[in-house]
N, C-alpha and C positions, 0 to 999 in steps of 0.2 A: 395335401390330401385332407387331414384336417380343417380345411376352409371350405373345402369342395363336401365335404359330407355335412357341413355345418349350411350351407346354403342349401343344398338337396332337403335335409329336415325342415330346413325353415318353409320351403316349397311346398314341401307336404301338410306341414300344420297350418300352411297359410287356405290351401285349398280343400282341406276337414272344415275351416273358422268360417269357407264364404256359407256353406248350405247351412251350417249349426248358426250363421247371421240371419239367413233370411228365416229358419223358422221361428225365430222370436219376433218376428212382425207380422201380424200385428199380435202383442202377447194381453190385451188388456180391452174394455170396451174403447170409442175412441168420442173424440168431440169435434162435431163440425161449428165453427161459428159462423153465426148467421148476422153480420155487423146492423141489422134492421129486423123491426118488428115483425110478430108473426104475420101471413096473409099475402104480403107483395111479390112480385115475381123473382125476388132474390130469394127465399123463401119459400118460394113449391121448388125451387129447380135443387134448391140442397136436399130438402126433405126426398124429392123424385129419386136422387142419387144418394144420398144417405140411405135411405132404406134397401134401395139393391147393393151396397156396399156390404149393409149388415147381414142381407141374405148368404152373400157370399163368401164371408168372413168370418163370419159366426161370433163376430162379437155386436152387441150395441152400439149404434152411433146415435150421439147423445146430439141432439139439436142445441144448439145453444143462441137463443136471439141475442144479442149485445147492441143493443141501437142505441142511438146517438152521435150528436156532433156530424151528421151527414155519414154515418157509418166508421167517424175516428176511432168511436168506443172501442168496436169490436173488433177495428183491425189492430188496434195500438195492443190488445189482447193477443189476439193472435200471436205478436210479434215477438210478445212476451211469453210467450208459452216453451214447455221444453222441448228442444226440436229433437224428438224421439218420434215424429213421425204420426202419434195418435191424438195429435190436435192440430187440425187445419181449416183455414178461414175461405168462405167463398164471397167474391169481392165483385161489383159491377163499374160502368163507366165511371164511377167517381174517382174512384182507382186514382185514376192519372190526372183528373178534373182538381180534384182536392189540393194538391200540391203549388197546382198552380195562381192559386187561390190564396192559400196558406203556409208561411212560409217555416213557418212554427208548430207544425204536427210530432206528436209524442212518438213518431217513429222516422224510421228514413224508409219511404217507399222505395228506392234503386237498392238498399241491400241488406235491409229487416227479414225480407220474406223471400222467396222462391217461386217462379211462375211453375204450376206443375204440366194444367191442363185448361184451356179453355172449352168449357162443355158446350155453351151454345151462342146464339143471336136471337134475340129477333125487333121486330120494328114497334114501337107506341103505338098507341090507338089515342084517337082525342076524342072524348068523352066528355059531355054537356048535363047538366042535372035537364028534367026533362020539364021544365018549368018554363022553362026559357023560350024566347019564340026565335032557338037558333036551332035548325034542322038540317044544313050543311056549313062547310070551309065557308063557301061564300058568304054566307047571313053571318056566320060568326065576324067576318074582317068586316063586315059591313057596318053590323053592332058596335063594335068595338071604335070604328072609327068614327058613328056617330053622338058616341059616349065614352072617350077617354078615359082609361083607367078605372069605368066603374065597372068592368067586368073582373074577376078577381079569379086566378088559376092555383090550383094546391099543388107544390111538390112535395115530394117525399123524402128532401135532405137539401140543403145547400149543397150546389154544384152536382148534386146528380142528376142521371137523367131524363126525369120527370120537369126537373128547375130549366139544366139546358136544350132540352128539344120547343118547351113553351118560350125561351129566350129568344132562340134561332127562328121561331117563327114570326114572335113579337118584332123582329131584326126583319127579317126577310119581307116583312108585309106593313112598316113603316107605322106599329101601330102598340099604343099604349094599354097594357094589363098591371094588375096589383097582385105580385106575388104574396101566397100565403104559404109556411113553411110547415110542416109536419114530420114526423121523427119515423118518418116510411107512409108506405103505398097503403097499407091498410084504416092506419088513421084518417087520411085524407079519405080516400073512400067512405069512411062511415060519416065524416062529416057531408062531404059529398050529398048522401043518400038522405041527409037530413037536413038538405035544402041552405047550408052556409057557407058554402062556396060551388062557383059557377061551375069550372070545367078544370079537367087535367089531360094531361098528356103522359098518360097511364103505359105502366105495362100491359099486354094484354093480358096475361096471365092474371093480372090481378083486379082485372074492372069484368073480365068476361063474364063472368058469370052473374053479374046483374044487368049486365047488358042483353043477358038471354033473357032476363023476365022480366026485360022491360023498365027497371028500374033508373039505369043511365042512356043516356044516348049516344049512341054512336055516329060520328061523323068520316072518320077518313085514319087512314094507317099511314103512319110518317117511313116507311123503307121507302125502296128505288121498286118493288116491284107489291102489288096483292098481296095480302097475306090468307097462306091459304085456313087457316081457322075463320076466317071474314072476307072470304072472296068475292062478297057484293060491296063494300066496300071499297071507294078510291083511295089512291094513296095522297096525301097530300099533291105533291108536282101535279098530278093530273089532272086536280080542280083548277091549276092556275097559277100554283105558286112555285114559278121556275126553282131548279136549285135545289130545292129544299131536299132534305133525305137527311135521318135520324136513328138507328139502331140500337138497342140497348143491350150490352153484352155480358157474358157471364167466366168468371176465369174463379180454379182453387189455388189458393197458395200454402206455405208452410213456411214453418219459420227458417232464416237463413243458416241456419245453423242443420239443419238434418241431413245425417246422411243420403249420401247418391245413391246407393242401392235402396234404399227406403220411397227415396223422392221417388225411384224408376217403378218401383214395384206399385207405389200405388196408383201413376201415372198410366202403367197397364192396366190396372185393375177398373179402373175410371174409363179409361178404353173401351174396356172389353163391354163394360155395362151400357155404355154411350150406343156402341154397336146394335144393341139388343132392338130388337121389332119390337116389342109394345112400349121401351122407352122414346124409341123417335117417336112413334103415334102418338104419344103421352106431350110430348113436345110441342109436336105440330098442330095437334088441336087446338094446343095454346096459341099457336104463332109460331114456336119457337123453331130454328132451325139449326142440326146438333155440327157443330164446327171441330171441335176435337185437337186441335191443337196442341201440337208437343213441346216439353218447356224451352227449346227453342226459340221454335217457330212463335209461341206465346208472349214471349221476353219482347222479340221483335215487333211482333202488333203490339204490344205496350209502349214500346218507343215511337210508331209508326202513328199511334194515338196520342200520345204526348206532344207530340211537334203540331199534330192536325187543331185539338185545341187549345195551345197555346197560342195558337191566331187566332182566332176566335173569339175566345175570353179578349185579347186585345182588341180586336176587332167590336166588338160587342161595350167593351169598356164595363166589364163584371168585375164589381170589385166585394171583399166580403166586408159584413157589415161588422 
């Protein structure tokens, strides 16, 4: 009997301890790291959701840019953070690209961190300074191939998406460029606009709005379909170059260490704002298209993207410098 009443109480404090858990989350303002400078599309889409966070939560969420090393900085941060839940990092294709690259990163991406949610997608835009007498896909392959290597493209980190969608096209269309490397999408842009280096294969979220006055040019969007922020725009495949398709993606993580009721809660809460009507228009204007992804489901496109490019980078023969 004694056993039996010792188990009943422990039943009972165990189910006072879940509701008195979840109200201490979130108890403090919180910190999203942003592993890249301010300005690029990794960077409006945390701010975008950061700030309906903080509406929601009623604490601060503290932006924190941490760039470098193609976004090692801030995630080898993250990693390191106390997994209580109010510090979590938002991470794009390099994600899975980096590792495979490097075999020596300050963290272990399969179990540093937690996939929570994948907020969105969407496809590049290739983007020319408008000096240049290249006005579509075609003038650009054509340029390129009758001047090897003196066309020069910015990315925004070794191995990320900006580096590998300009590779895979450089691969796909049998044709020589001079990568130049920048610590994110915003630096590259401002050099961009100041005439010292040629083109990139930008997020859209982060070249759009000079491309609205004129400032960059726009030639072609790398998905499988239009993007409806630039739906006079082709997508690459459709000028010609078979194959081709490049997305840039958006996932939060936390460190591996935080509790499951923590992860769950704020995986809802990320949900719930993802859902909202003026954040998909907020999105789509951009390009962007809200995917939503449970840490599941997330875990698994993670793996499902690690296999895809590690042929790839082999195929391609990218090795880091």
């Amino acid at each position: 009997m004694r056993l039996i009443s010792c188990a009943i109480l422990s039943a009972a404090l165990m189910g006072l301890a879940a509701p008195a858990f979840a109200q201490t989350f979130p108890s403090k303002p919180l910190r999203f790291i942003v592993p890249f400078p301010p300005g690029g599309g990794t960077d409006l889409v945390a701010r975008l959701i950061g700030k309906k966070l903080s509406e929601s939560w009623g604490y601060p969420v503290v932006i924190d840019n941490r760039p470098g090393g193609g976004s090692v900085i801030g995630t080898a941060t993250a990693a390191r953070s106390a997994p209580d839940g109010h510090t979590f990092v938002i991470i794009n294709s390099s994600y899975v690209i980096l590792p495979l690259l490097n075999k020596n990163l300050p963290y272990d991406p399969a179990t540093d961190l937690k996939p929570v949610i994948r907020p969105s997608e969407s496809p590049n835009i290739v983007v020319t300074r408008t000096s240049l007498p290249i006005n579509s896909i075609d003038d650009l392959i054509a340029y390129a191939r009758k001047n090897p290597g003196l066309l020069n493209f910015a990315e925004g980190g070794f191995g990320g998406p900006s580096h590998l969608a300009a590779e895979l096209f450089s691969y796909r269309n049998e044709i020589k460029m001079t990568r130049v490397s920048y610590k994110g999408t915003g630096p590259a842009v401002v050099d961009m606009l100041g005439g010292h280096v040629d083109l990139m294969f930008a997020t859209i979220t982060g070249v759009m709005p000079h491309v609205r006055t004129g400032k960059l040019r726009a030639l072609a969007v790398t998905g499988a379909k239009r993007s409806p922020a630039v739906p006079e725009l082709p997508t690459v495949a459709e000028t010609g170059v078979k194959g081709y398709e490049f997305v840039s993606w958006y996932g939060v993580m936390v460190p591996s260490g935080t509790a499951r009721q923590i992860l769950e809660e704020l995986h809802a809460e990320l949900r719930r704002i993802l859902a909202m009507e003026d954040v998909r228009k907020l999105l789509a204007a951009e390009g962007g298209q809200v995917t939503a992804n449970g840490p599941a489901d997330f875990a698994r496109y993670i793996d499902s993207e690690t296999k895809l490019w590690a042929r790839v980078i082999a195929d391609l023969k990218i090795r880091t410098e």
